[in-house]
C-alpha positions in Angstrom: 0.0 0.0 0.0 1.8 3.0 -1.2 -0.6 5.8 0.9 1.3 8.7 2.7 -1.6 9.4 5.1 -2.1 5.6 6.5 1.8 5.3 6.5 1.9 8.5 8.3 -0.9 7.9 10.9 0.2 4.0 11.2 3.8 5.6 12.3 2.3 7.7 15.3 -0.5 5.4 16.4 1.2 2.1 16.6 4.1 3.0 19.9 1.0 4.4 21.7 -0.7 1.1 20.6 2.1 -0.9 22.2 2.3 0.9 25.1 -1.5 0.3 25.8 -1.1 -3.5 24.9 1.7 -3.3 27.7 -0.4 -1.5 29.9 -3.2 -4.0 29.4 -1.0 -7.3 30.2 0.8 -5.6 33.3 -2.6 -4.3 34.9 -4.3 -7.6 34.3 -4.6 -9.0 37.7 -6.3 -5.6 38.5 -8.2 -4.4 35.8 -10.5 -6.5 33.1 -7.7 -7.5 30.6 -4.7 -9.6 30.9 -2.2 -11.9 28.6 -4.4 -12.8 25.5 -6.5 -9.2 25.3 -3.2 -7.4 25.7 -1.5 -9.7 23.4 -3.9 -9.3 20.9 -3.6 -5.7 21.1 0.3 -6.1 20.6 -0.5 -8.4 17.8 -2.4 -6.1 16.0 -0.5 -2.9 16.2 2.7 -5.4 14.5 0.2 -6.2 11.6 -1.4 -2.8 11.4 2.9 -1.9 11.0 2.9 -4.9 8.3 -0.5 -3.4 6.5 1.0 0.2 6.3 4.5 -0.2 5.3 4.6 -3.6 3.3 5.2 -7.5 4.7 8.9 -7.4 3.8 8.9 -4.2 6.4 7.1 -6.2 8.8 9.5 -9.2 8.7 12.6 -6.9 9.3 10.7 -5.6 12.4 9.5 -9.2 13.9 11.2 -11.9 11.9 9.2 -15.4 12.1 12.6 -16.7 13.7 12.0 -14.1 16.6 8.6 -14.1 16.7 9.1 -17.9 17.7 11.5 -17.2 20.2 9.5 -15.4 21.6 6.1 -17.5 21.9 8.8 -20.3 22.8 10.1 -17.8 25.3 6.9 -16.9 26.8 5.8 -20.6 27.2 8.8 -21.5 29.0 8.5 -18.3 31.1 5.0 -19.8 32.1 6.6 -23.1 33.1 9.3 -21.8 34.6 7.6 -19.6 37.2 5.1 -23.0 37.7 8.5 -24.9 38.8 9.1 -22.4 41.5 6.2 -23.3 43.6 7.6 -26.8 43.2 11.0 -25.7 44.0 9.3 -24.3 47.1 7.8 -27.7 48.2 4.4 -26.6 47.0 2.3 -26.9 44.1 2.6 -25.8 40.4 2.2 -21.9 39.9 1.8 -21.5 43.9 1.4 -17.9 44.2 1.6 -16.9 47.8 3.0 -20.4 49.2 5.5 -20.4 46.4 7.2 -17.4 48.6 6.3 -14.2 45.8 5.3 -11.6 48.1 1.6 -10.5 47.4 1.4 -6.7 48.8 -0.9 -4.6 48.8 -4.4 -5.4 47.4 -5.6 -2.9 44.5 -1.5 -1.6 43.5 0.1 -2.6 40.8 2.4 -5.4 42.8 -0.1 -6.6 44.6 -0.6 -10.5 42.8 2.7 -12.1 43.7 3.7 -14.0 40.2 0.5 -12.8 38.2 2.1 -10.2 36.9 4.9 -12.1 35.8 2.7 -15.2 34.4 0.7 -12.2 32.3 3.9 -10.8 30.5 5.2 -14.2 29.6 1.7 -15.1 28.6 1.1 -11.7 26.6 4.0 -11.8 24.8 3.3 -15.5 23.3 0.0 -14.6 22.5 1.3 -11.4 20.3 3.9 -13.5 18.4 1.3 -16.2 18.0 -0.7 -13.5 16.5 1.8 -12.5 14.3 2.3 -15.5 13.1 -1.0 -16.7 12.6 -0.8 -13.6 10.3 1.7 -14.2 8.1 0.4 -17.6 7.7 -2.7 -16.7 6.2 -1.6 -13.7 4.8 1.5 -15.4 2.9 -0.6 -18.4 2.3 0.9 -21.7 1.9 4.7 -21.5 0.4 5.3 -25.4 0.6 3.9 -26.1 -2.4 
């Protein structure tokens, strides 16, 4: 798409589109919103990037080898911070009992490893995104 005005307003919109796709995944355990809505939003603001500028501009920003790092990344995030309340002598993904100190109720560090699980969790989601759209978009190049 060669049009100066979507390029333009794709090139403001889509950092403040980030950010709120951040902000959504890190206030998660205290707002409606969380790992797949925020990673959605991330998602989207990579393939509104991709729309504007072209796909080949899109795979220099967010290759498909980092974009599966990073839902590999995210995944092993999730199971990582499980093993710690094992670690601990308690169950899998133990919040509290898995020693993550919970604070105060209603503030932003206030739901021990949530947070944490969120991020990991957003960030796969995004790059799954991604990927699912190159996939379709690219169709199938096996052939």
């Amino acid at each position: 798409m060669e049009d100066i005005i979507i390029r333009m307003i794709s090139r403001i919109s889509v950092p403040f589109i980030m950010v709120f796709g951040f902000y959504i995944i890190l206030h998660g355990h205290l707002t409606p919103g969380g790992s797949f809505s925020g990673g959605a939003v991330l998602g989207s603001s990579m393939i509104l990037f991709a729309l504007a500028f072209d796909l080949e501009e899109g795979h220099k920003k967010l290759s498909h080898k980092t974009s599966t790092l990073i839902e590999t990344g995210g995944a092993s995030w999730f199971v990582l911070l499980g093993l710690v309340g094992i670690y601990a002598g308690t169950g899998f993904l133990a919040n509290k009992t898995g020693g993550f100190p919970m604070g105060v109720p209603g503030e932003l560090v206030s739901g021990g490893m949530i947070a944490l699980i969120t991020l990991g969790l957003g960030l796969k989601v995004a790059s799954t995104v991604i990927t699912l759209f190159y996939n379709l978009i690219e169709g199938d190049s096996h052939d």
